[in-house]
C-alpha positions as CSV (number, residue, x, y, z in Angstrom):
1,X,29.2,3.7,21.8
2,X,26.2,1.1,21.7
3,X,26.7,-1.1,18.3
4,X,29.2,1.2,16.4
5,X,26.4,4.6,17.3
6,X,28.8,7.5,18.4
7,X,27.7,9.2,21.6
8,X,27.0,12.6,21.8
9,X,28.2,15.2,25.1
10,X,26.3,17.9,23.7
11,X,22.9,17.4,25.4
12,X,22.2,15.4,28.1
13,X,19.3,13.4,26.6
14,X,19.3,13.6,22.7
15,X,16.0,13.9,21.0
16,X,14.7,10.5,19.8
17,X,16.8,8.6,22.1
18,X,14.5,7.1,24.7
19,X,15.6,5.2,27.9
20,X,12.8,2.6,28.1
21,X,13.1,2.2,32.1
22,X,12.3,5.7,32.6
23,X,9.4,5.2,30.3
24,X,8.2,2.9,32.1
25,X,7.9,4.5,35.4
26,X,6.4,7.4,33.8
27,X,3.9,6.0,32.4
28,X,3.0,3.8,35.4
29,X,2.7,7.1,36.7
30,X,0.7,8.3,34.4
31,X,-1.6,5.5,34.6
32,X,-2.6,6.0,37.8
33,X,-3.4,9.6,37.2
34,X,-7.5,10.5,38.3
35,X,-7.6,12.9,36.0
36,X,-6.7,11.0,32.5
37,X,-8.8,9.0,30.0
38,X,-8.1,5.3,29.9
39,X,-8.3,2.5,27.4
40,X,-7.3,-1.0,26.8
41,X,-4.6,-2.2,24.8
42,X,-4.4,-6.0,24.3
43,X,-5.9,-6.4,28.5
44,X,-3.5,-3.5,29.6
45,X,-4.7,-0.3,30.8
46,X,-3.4,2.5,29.1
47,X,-3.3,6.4,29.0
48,X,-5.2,7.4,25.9
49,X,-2.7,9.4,23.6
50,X,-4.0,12.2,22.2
51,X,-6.3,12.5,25.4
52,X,-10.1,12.8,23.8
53,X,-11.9,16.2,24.7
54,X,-15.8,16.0,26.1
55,X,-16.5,17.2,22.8
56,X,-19.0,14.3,21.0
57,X,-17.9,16.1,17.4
58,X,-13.9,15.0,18.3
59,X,-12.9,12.0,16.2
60,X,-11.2,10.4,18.7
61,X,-15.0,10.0,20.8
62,X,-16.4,8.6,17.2
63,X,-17.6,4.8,17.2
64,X,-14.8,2.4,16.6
65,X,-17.5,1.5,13.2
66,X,-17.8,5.0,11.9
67,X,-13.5,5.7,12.7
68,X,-13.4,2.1,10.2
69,X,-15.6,3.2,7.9
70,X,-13.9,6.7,6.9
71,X,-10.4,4.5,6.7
72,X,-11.9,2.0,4.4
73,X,-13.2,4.6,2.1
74,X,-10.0,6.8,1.7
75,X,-8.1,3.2,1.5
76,X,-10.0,2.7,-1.1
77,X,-9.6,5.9,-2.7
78,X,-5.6,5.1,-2.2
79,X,-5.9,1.7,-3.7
80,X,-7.6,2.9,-7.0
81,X,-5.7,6.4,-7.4
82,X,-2.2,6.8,-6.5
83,X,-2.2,2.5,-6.5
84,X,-3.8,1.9,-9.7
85,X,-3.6,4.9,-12.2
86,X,0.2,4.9,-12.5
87,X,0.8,1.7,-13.5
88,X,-2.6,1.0,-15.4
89,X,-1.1,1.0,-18.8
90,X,1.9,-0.6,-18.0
91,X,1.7,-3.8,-19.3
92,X,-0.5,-2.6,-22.3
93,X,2.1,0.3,-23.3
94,X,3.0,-0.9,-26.3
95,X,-1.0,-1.7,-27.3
96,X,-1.6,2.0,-27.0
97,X,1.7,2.4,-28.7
98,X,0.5,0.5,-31.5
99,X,-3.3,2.1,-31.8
100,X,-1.9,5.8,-31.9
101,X,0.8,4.7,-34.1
102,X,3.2,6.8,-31.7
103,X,6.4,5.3,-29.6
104,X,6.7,3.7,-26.7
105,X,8.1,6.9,-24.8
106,X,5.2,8.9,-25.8
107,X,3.2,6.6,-24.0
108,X,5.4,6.1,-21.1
109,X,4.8,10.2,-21.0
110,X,1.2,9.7,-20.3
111,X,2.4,8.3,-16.6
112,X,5.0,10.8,-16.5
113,X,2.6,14.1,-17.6
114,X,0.7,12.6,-14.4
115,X,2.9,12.3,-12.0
116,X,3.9,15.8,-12.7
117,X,1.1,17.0,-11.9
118,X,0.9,15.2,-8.6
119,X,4.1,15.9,-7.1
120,X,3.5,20.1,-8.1
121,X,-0.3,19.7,-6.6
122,X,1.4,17.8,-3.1
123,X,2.5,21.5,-1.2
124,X,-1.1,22.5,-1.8
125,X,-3.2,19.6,-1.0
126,X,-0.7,19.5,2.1
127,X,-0.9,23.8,3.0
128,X,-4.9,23.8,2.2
129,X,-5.4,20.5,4.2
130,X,-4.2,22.3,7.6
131,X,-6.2,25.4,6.5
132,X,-9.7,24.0,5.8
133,X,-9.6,20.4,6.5
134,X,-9.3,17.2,4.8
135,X,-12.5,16.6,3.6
136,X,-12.7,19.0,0.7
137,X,-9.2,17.6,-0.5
138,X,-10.4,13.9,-0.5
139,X,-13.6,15.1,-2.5
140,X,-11.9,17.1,-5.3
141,X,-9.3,14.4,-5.7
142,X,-12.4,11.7,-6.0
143,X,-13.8,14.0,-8.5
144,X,-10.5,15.1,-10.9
145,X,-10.2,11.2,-10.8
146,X,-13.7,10.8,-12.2
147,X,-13.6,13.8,-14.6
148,X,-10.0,12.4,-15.6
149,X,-11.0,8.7,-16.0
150,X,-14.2,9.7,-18.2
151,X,-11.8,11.3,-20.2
152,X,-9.7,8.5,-21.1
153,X,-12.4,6.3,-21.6
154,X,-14.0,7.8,-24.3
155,X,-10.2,9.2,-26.0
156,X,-9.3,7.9,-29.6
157,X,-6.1,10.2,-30.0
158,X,-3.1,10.6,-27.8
159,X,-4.2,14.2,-27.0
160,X,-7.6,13.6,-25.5
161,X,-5.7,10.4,-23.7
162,X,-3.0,13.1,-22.3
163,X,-5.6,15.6,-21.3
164,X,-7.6,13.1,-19.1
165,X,-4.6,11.3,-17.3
166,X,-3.0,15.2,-16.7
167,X,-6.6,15.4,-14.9
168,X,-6.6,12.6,-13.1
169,X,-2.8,13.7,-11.6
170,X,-4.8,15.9,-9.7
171,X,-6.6,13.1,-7.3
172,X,-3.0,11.3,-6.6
173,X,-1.6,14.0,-4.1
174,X,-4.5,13.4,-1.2
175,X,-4.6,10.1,-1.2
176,X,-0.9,9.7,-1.2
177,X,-0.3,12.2,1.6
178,X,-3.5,12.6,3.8
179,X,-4.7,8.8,4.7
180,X,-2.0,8.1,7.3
181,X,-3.0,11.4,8.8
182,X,-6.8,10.8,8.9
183,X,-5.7,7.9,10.8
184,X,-4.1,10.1,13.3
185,X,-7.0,12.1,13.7
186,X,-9.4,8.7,14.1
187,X,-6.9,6.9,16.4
188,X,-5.2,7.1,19.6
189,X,-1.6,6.1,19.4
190,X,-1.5,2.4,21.0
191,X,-4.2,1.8,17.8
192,X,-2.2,3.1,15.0
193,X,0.1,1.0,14.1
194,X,-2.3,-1.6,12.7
195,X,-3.9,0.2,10.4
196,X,-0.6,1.9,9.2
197,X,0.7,-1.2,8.8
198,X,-2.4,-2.9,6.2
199,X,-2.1,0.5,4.8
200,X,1.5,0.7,3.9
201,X,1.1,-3.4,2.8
202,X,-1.8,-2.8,0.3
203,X,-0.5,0.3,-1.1
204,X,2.6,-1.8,-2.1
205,X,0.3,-4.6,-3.2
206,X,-2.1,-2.5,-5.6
207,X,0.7,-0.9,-7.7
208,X,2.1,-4.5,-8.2
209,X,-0.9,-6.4,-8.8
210,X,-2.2,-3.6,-11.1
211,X,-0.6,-4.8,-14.4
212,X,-1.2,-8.2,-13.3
213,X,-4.9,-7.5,-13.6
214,X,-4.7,-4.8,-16.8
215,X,-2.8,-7.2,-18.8
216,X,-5.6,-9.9,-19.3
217,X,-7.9,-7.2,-19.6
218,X,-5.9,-5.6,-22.2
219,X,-5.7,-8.8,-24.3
220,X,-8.9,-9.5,-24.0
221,X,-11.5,-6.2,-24.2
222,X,-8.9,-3.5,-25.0
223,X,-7.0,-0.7,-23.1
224,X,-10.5,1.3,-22.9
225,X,-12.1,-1.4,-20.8
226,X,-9.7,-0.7,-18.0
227,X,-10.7,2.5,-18.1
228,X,-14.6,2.1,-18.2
229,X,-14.4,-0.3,-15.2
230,X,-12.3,2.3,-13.2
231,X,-15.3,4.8,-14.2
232,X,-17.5,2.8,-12.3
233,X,-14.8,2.0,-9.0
234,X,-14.2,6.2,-8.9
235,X,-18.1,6.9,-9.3
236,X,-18.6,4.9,-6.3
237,X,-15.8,5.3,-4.6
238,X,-16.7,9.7,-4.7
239,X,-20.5,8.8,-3.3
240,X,-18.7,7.1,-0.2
241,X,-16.8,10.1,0.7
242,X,-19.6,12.8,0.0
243,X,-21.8,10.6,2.5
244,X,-19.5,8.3,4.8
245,X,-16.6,10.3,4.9
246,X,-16.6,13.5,7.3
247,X,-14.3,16.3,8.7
248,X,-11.6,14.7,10.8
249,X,-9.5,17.3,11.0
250,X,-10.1,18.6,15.1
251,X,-9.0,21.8,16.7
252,X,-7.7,20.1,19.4
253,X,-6.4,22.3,22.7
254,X,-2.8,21.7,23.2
255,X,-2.7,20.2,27.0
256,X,-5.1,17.4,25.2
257,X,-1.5,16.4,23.8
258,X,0.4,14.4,26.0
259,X,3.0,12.6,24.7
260,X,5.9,10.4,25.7
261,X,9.0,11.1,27.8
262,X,11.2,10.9,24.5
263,X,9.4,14.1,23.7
264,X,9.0,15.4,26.4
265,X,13.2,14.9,27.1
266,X,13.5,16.3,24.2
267,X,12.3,19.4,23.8
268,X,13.0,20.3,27.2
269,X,16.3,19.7,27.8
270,X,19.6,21.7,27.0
271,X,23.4,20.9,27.7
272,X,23.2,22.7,30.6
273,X,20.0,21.1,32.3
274,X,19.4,17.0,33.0
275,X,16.0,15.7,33.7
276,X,14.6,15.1,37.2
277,X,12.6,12.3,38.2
278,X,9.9,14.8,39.8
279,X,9.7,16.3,36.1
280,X,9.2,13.0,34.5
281,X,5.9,12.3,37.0
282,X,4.3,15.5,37.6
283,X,3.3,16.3,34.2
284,X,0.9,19.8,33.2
285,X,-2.4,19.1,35.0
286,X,-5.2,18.9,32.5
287,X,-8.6,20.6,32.5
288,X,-10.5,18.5,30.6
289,X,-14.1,19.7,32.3
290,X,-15.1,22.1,29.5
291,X,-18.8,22.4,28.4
292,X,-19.6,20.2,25.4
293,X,-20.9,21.4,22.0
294,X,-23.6,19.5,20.7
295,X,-23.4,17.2,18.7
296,X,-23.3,17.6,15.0
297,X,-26.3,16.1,13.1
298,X,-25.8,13.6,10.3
299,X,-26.7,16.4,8.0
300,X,-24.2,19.0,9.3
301,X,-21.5,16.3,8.9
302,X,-22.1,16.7,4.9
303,X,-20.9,19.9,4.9
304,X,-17.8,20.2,2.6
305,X,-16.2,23.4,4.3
306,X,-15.9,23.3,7.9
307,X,-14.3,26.7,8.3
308,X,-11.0,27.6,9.2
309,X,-8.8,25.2,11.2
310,X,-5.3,27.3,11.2
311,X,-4.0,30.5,11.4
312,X,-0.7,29.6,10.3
313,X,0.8,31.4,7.6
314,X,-0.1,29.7,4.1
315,X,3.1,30.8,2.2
316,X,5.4,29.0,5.3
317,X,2.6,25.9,4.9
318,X,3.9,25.7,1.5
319,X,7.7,26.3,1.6
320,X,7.8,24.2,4.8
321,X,8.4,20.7,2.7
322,X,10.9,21.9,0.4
323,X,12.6,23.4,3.5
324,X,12.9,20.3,5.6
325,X,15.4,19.1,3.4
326,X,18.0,20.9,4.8
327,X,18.3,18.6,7.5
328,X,20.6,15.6,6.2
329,X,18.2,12.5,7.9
330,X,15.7,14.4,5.7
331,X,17.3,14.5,2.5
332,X,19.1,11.1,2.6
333,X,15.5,9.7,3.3
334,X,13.9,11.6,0.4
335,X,16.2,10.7,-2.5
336,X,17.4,7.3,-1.3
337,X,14.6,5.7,-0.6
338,X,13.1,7.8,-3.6
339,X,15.5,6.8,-5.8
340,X,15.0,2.9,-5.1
341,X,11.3,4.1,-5.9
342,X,12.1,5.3,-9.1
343,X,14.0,2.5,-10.4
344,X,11.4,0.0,-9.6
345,X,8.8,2.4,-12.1
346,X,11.6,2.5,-14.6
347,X,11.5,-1.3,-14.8
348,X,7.4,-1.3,-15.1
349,X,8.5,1.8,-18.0
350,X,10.3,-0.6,-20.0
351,X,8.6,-3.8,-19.7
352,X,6.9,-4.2,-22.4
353,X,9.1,-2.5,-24.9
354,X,11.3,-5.4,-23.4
355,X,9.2,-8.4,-23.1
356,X,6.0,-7.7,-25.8
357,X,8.5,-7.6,-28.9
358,X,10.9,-10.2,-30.2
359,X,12.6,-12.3,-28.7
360,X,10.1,-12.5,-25.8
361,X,7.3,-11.5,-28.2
362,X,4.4,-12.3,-25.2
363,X,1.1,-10.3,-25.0
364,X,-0.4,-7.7,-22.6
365,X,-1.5,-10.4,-20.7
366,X,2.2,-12.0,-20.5
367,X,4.0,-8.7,-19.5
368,X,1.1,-8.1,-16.9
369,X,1.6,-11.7,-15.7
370,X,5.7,-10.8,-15.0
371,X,4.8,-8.0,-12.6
372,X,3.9,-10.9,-9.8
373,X,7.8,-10.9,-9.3
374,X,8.0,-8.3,-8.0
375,X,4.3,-8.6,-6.3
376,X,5.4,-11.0,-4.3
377,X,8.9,-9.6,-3.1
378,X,7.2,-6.7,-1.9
379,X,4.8,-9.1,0.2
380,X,7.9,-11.1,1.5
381,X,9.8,-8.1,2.1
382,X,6.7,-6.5,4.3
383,X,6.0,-9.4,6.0
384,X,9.6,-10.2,7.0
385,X,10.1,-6.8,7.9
386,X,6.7,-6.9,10.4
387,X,7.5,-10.0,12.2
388,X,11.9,-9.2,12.4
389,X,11.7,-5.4,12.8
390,X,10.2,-5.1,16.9
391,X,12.3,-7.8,18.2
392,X,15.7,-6.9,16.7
393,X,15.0,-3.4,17.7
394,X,13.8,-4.8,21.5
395,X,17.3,-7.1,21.5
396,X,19.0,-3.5,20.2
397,X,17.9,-1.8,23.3
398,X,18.4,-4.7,25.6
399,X,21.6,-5.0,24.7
400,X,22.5,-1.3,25.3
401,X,21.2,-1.4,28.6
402,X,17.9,-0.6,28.2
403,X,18.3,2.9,25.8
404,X,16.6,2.7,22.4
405,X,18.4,4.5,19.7
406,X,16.5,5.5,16.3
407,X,19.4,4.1,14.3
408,X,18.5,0.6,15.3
409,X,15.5,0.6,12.6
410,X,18.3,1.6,10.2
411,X,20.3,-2.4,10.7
412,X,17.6,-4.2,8.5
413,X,19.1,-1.4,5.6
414,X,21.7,-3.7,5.1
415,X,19.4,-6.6,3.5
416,X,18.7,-3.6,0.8
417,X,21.6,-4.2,-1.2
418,X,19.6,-7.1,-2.6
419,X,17.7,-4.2,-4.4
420,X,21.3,-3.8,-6.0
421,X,21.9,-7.5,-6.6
422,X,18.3,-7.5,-8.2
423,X,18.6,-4.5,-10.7
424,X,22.5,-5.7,-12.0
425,X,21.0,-9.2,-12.3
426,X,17.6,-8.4,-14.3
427,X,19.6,-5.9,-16.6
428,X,22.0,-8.9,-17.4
429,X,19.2,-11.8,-17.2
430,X,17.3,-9.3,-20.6
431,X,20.1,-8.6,-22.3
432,X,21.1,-12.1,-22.3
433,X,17.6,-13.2,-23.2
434,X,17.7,-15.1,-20.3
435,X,14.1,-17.0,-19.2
436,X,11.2,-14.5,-18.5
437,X,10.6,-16.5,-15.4
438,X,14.3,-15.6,-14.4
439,X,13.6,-11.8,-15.3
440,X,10.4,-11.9,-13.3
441,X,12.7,-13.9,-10.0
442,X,14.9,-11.1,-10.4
443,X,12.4,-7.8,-10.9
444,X,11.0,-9.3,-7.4
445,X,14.5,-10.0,-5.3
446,X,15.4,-5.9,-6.5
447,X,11.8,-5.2,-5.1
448,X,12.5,-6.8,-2.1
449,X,15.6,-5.5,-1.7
450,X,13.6,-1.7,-2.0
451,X,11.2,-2.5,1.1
452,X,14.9,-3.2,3.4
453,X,15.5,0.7,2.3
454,X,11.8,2.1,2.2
455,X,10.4,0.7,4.6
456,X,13.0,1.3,7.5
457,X,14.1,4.6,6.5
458,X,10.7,6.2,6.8
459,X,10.4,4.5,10.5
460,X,13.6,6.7,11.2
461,X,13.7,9.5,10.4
462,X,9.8,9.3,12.1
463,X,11.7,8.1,15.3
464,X,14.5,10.4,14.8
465,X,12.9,14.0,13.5
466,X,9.4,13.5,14.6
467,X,8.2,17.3,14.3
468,X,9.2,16.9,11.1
469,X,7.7,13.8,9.9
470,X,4.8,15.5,7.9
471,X,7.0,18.3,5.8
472,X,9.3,15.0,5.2
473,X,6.9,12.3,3.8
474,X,5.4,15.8,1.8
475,X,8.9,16.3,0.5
476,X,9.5,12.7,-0.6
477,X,6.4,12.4,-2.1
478,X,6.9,15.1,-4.3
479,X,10.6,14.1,-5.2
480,X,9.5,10.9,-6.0
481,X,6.8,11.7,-8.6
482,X,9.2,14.5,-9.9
483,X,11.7,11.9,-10.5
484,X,9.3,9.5,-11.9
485,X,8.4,12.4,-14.4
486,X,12.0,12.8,-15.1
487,X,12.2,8.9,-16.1
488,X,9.5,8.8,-18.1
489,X,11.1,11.2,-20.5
490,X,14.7,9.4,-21.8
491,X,14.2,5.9,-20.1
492,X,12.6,4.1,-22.9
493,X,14.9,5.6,-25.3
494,X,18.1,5.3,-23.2
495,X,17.3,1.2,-23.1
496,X,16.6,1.6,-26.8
497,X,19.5,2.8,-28.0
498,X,22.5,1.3,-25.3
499,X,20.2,-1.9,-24.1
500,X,18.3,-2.8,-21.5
501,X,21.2,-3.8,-19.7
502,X,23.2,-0.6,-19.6
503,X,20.3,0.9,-17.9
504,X,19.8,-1.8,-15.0
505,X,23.5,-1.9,-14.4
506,X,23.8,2.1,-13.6
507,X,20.9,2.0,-11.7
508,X,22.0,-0.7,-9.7
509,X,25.2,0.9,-9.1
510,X,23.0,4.1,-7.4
511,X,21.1,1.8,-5.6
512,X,24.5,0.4,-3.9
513,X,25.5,3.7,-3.5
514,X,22.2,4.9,-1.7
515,X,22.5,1.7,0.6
516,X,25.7,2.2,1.7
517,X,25.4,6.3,2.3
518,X,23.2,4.7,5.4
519,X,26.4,3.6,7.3
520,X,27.7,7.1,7.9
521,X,24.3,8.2,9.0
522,X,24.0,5.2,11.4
523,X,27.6,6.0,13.3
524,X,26.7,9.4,13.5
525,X,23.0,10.0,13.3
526,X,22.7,10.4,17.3
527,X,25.4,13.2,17.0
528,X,23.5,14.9,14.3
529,X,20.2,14.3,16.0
530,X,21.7,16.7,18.9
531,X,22.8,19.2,16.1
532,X,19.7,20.0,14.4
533,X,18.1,20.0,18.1
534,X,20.7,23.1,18.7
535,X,20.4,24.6,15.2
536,X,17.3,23.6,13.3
537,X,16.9,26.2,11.1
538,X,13.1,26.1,10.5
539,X,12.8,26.9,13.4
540,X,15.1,30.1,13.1
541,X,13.4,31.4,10.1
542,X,9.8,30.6,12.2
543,X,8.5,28.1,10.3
544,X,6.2,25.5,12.2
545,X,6.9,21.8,11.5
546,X,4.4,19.1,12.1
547,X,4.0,15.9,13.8
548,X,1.6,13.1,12.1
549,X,2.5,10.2,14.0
């Protein structure tokens, strides 16, 4: 039992577990295999994971410029659509309130009516994604956001202000659930985790700094201006992708898919059978001497339908994420680290029915300038997690003898509480009237406390249920806007009518709850990672999971 994980006697090598010497070996061996690509990493030689093909059309043979190019776009994309459009009228919500002459709720609807829409549109972006690529995804979504945003620029009721934000729900789901897989298709494995990384960090930046930004604007030119400058970001941002931004998606032949030993352990091995050494460094031999297609001209590239790139079954494509909660890691990653997500939005909900009216009484501009609380918890909370996360988890497997368990990424769970702490305290510090710069302290220590649940949780359960890591980040996507939706509808009125306070302090109380429910899954996650290996159901019922990472 290494650090309180229970051992399993099931199988002799439990999926996700990963005995770093062995590792090692095998991929010295592999590194002095003739017949594999090699690259660089940081003056190393390494085996390129996916190997390329010969093929000049395969992303993975792009130029490093073009594969940067395509990640800045769709980044960009990210930063102004699922980022940017939820919170846009946070900080102005009771402006808009005020101009309609309808409630604060109403308006908090507008967000919810939107992120409706995304989480219902997620299983299809996700199912016609695999089917005809990612390109014609990222290029409706750039144009629902456009068509949406013009909208809402030109609106003078509540209606035509609805209508366009319903519209622009319809960008959100690609852009929320296809970058980190264009990066798979752009990058070999050893590269990823950089751009994952910035990715993850700006995405968490953007929704803060949002209302930071719309609240002066607010103030100053009106709730339409934020709106009429975003016309302008989308227009461009849509010209990028129809020109810059090609098919990535590959049909790539399966021996081109090496991977590690955990996988290969993994899916190999039964009870009955243990792992030879012979196995481990005499791997499928590789053909990679097939004729090469020409390569595409710029012109061909522009093409928004590429053709078919699955034959998988379109109905299991889109029951496959609601599915893949039936394994527990699953679920307990969807709604707790979902529900952290939620409360954080509920806060943005009611901040300006708390801060613009009496006793606070500040403007637009003044409940935009709050949100840089929790701006910069989330930047602390990133960057401690980047430079503590490797090295307590290489100290983990030191310690236990050089075998890495998944449940190691789960330790830094502990420093989530604080998202507890956080929410109790800022529902006390406003009903108490306490100093907005105390509120604003407090909205970023429960923000900071949410990246020590997020943030770890999804690098588990990618560790730990790997073939399921796309149906699982589909799933809590969808979950999360859902629950958002759910908010958005009795939030405002629940803090009207029993005080802020009440609010904060149940959804604190969840939020201890949810951190805590990760202690049972630490002491016996390893045991249950050797269930589902024996059982999965998906499986069973012969639905195909997928692997983005």
């Amino acid at each position: 039992m290494a650090f309180g994980i229970l051992n399993d006697s099931s199988l002799a090598r439990v999926p996700g577990t990963v005995h770093l010497e062995e590792q090692e070996r095998y991929q010295t061996g592999q590194a002095h295999r003739q017949d594999l690509k090699h690259g660089t990493s940081r003056g190393r030689e390494v085996v390129l994971v996916p190997q390329p093909s010969d093929d000049p059309n395969d992303p993975l043979n792009w130029p490093i410029t073009k594969k940067i190019t395509i990640v800045v776009i769709v980044v960009f994309g990210a930063f102004i659509m699922p980022s940017c459009f939820g919170p846009l009228l946070s900080a102005g919500t009771a402006v808009v309130a005020i101009d309609f002459k309808i409630s604060i709720s109403d308006v908090t609807l507008l967000s919810g009516y939107q992120l409706l829409v995304a989480g219902c549109w997620g299983p299809f972006v996700n199912a016609l994604s695999r089917r005809y690529g990612k390109r014609p995804q990222f290029l409706f979504g750039s144009i629902m956001a456009l068509i949406g945003t013009i909208i809402c620029s030109v609106s003078h009721d509540y209606t035509t202000l609805r209508a366009g934000r319903v519209i622009q729900g319809f960008s959100y789901s690609a852009y929320e659930s296809l970058i980190f897989a264009v990066v798979g298709d752009l990058f070999f494995v050893h590269q990823r985790g950089l751009f994952v990384s910035i990715m993850s960090f700006g995405l968490a930046a953007i929704s803060n700094l949002t209302s930071v930004i719309c609240g002066p604007i607010t103030t100053n030119l009106g709730w339409h201006y934020l709106f009429h400058i975003l016309d302008a970001l989308v227009g461009f941002q849509l010209i990028l992708v129809f020109f810059f931004v090609p098919e990535t998606t590959y049909e790539r032949s399966a021996k081109l898919e090496i991977d590690g030993i955990a996988e290969d352990i993994s899916t190999s091995t039964t009870s009955s059978e243990k792992p030879q050494t012979d196995e481990l460094e005499h791997t499928r031999s590789l053909t990679l001497s097939l004729p090469s297609p020409q390569k595409k001209t710029y012109v061909q590239s522009l093409a928004i339908f590429t053709g078919v790139h699955s034959d998988e079954n379109i109905i299991h494509l889109l029951i496959a994420p609601f599915l893949c909660v039936v394994n527990l890691g699953a679920l307990w990653m969807v709604i707790g680290a979902g529900a952290l997500n939620a409360f954080f939005v509920s806060q943005s909900y009611v901040a300006a029915q708390i801060f613009f009216y009496p006793p606070y009484g500040l403007t637009a501009a003044g409940v935009g300038y709050l949100f840089v609380g929790p701006f910069l918890g989330a930047t602390l909370g990133s960057i401690v997690l980047a430079l503590a996360m490797d090295p307590l988890i290489l100290w983990c497997t030191n310690k236990n003898r050089g075998i890495y368990e998944p449940e190691f990424r789960l330790l830094p769970v502990t420093l989530g509480l604080l998202s507890g702490v956080g929410l109790v305290s800022y529902g006390y510090a406003v009903d108490a009237q306490i100093s907005m710069y105390t509120c604003s302290f407090l909205w970023g220590l429960s923000m900071f406390g949410t990246m020590f649940m997020v943030t770890p949780s999804n690098s588990y359960v990618i560790d730990a249920f790997r073939d399921l890591s796309s149906e699982m980040f589909i799933a809590s996507m969808m979950f999360k806007n859902f629950i958002f939706y759910g908010f958005s509808y009795f939030v405002n009125d629940w803090a009207a009518a029993e005080g802020p306070g009440q609010v904060f302090y149940v959804f604190g109380g969840v939020a201890f709850a949810a951190v805590l429910s990760t202690l049972p899954l630490y002491v016996y996650g390893k045991r249950y990672r050797s269930y589902w290996h024996r059982h999965n159901l998906l499986r069973k019922l012969g639905i195909k999971t997928h692997a983005e990472f």
